[in-house]
Steps between C-alpha positions, in 0.01 A plus 500: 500500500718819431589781758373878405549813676188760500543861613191699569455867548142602659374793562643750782183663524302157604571480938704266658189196560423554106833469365575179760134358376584524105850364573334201683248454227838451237689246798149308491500470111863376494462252785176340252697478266879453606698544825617824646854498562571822643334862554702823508291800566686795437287799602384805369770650235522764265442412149724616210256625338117574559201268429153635453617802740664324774890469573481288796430145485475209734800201387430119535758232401349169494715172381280189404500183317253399272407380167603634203170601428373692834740846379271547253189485711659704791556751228186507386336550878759797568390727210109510599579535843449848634781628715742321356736783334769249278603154531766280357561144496870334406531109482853397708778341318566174632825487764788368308663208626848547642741362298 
């Protein structure tokens, strides 16, 4: 089991019960597959650039742990999801011992 880090931007233009419903649908597919270990939901912020004509989008940060081959398939389910304006996932480097 590794540790990963996924942010999510959604669409600003899906409501409040939308955005919180394809978030949950993401949390579900993690917990089948690993264990949630935290959820920071940023909010609506201004992106840095526009995607297909919007410059608002909706920020999730959520940090799992999983196998090393769920990424992939998490990956996979964000790009045919509608709504779902970029994504990124970034495995954690193991903490260092102290020494």
């Amino acid at each position: 089991m590794a540790k990963y880090e996924t942010m999510l931007v959604t669409s600003s233009t899906l409501d409040e019960e939308a955005t919180a419903t394809l978030v949950g649908k993401f949390k579900s597919l993690i917990e089948k597959n690993g264990t949630i270990d935290s959820v920071d939901e940023w909010g609506k912020r201004r992106l840095a650039y526009p995607i297909n004509d919007e410059t608002e989008g909706v920020y999730t940060i959520i940090s799992f742990t999983s196998g090393p081959d769920f990424p992939a398939e998490l990956d996979r389910v964000y790009k045919i999801t509608d709504g779902v304006l970029r994504s990124m996932i970034v495995a954690k480097p193991e903490a260092e011992e102290a020494k």
